[in-house]
C-alpha positions in Angstrom: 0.0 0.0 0.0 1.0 3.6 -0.4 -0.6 6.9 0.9 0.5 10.2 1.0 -0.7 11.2 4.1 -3.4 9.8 6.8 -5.2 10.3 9.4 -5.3 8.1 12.2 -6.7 10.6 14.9 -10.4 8.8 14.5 -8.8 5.4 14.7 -10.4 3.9 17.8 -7.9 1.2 18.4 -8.7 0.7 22.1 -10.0 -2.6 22.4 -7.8 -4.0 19.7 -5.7 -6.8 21.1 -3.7 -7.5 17.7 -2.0 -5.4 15.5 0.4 -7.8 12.9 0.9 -6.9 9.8 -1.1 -3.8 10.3 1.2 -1.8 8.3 2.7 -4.9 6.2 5.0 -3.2 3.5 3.4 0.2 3.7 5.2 3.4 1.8 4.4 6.8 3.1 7.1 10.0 4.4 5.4 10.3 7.6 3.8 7.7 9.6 2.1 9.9 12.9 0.8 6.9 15.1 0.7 9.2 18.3 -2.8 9.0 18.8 -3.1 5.4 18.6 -4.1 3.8 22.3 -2.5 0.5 22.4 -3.0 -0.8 25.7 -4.4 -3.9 25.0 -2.4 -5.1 22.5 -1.0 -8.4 22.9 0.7 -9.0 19.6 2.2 -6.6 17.2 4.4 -9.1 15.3 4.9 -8.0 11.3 3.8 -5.0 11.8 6.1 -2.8 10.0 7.5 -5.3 8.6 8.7 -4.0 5.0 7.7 -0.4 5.7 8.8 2.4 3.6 8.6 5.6 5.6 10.9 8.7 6.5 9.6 9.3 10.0 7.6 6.6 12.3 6.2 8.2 15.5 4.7 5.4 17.9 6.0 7.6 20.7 2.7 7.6 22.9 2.8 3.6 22.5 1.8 1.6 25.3 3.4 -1.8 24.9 3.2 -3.1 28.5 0.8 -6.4 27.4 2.9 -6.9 24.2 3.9 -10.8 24.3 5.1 -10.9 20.3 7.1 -7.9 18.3 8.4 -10.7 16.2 9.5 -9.6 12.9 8.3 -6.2 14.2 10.7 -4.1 12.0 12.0 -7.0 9.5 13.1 -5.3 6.4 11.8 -1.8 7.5 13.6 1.4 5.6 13.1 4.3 7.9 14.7 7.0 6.2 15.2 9.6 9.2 13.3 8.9 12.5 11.7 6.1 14.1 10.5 7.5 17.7 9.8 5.5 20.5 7.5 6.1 23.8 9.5 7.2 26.3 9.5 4.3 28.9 9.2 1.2 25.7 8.1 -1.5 28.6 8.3 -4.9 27.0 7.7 -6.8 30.8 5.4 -9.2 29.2 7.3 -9.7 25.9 8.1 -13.2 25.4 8.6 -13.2 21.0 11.2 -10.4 19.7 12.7 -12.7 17.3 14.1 -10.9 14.1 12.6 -7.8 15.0 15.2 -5.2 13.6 16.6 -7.8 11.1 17.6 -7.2 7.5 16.2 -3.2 8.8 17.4 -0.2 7.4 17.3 2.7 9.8 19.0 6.0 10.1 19.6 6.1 13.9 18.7 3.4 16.7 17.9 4.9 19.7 17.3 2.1 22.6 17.9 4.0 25.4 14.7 3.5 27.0 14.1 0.2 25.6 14.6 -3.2 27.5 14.0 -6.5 26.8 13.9 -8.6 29.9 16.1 -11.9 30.0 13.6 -14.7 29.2 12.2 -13.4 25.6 13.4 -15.2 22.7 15.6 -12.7 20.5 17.5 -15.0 18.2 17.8 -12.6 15.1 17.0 -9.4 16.5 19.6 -7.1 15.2 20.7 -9.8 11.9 21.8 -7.4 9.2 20.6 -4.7 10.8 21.9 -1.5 8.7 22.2 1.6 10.6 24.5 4.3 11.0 24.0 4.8 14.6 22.7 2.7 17.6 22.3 4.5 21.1 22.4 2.4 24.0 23.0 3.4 27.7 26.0 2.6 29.5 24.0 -0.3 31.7 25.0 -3.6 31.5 21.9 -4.7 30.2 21.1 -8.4 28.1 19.4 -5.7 25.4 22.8 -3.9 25.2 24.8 -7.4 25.3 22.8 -8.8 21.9 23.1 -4.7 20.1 27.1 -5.4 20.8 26.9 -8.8 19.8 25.2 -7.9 16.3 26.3 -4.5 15.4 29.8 -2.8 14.4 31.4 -1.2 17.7 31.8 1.8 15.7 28.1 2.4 14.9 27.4 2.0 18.9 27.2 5.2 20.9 27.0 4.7 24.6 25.1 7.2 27.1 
C-alpha cells in the first residue's frame, strides 16, 4: 500500500488486542501513530515489517501487554526517524525474534528500551543497517545482543 498522508486521529484502536501486519510493506514519508491507544495489544508481530517511511512516530505507544514484536521491523527502511514512547516497557514480551533484522534505519535509539532476559531474541539485530545505535552505559542483556550484532563503531553509549 501507499498513501501520502493519513489520518489516524479517529482510529479507535482501544479494544484492539492485535495489531500484525497492520502496516505490512506500507510506503508513506510520515507515519504519525501518536494518537493510537494500544494498551491492550498483545501482539504486534509483522507489523512494520517491510515499511517504507521517513519518519515513524509510535511515541505515545503503550506496549506493557505486548507478548510478540516478532519480525516487528524485518526489512523496514526508515529513512530519518523512528520515535519511540519514552519508557518502551516490554515486561510481558516473550517473542522479539528478528525484529530489527535485514532493517534499514538511520539512527537506533534504545535507550529507553529493555527486553527482559527470558524473551526469545535470536535474530533481533541480523543485518541490521544503521549508521548509529544508542544504547546506555548499563550492563543490560538488550545492550549485550546490540554489541553482539552491530559494528562497535556504529554503537554510541550514554
Amino acid at each position: 500500500c501507499y498513501f501520502e498522508k493519513m489520518d489516524f486521529t479517529y482510529f479507535h484502536t482501544r479494544n484492539c488486542t492485535d495489531m500484525q501486519y497492520m502496516f505490512y510493506n506500507c510506503a508513506t514519508t510520515v507515519l504519525d501513530l501518536s494518537t493510537f491507544d494500544t494498551r491492550n495489544v498483545k501482539t504486534m508481530a509483522h507489523m512494520f515489517n517491510a515499511t517504507r517511511v521517513d519518519t515513524l512516530n509510535m511515541s505515545s505507544f503503550n506496549t506493557r501487554k505486548v507478548e510478540s514484536m516478532a519480525c516487528m521491523f524485518e526489512e523496514a527502511y526508515i529513512k530519518k526517524s523512528l520515535l519511540f514512547p519514552k519508557h518502551f516497557n516490554t515486561q510481558n514480551l516473550i517473542h522479539a525474534m528478528d525484529m530489527f533484522s535485514l532493517a534499514c534505519i538511520q539512527t537506533l535509539d534504545l535507550r529507553d528500551f529493555y527486553i527482559n532476559h527470558g524473551a526469545s531474541t535470536d535474530g533481533i539485530f541480523d543485518e541490521l543497517a544503521a549508521e548509529q545505535v544508542i544504547i546506555t552505559k548499563k550492563d543490560t542483556y538488550l545492550n549485550m545482543r546490540v554489541k553482539e550484532c552491530i559494528d562497535a563503531d556504529k554503537i554510541k553509549e550514554v
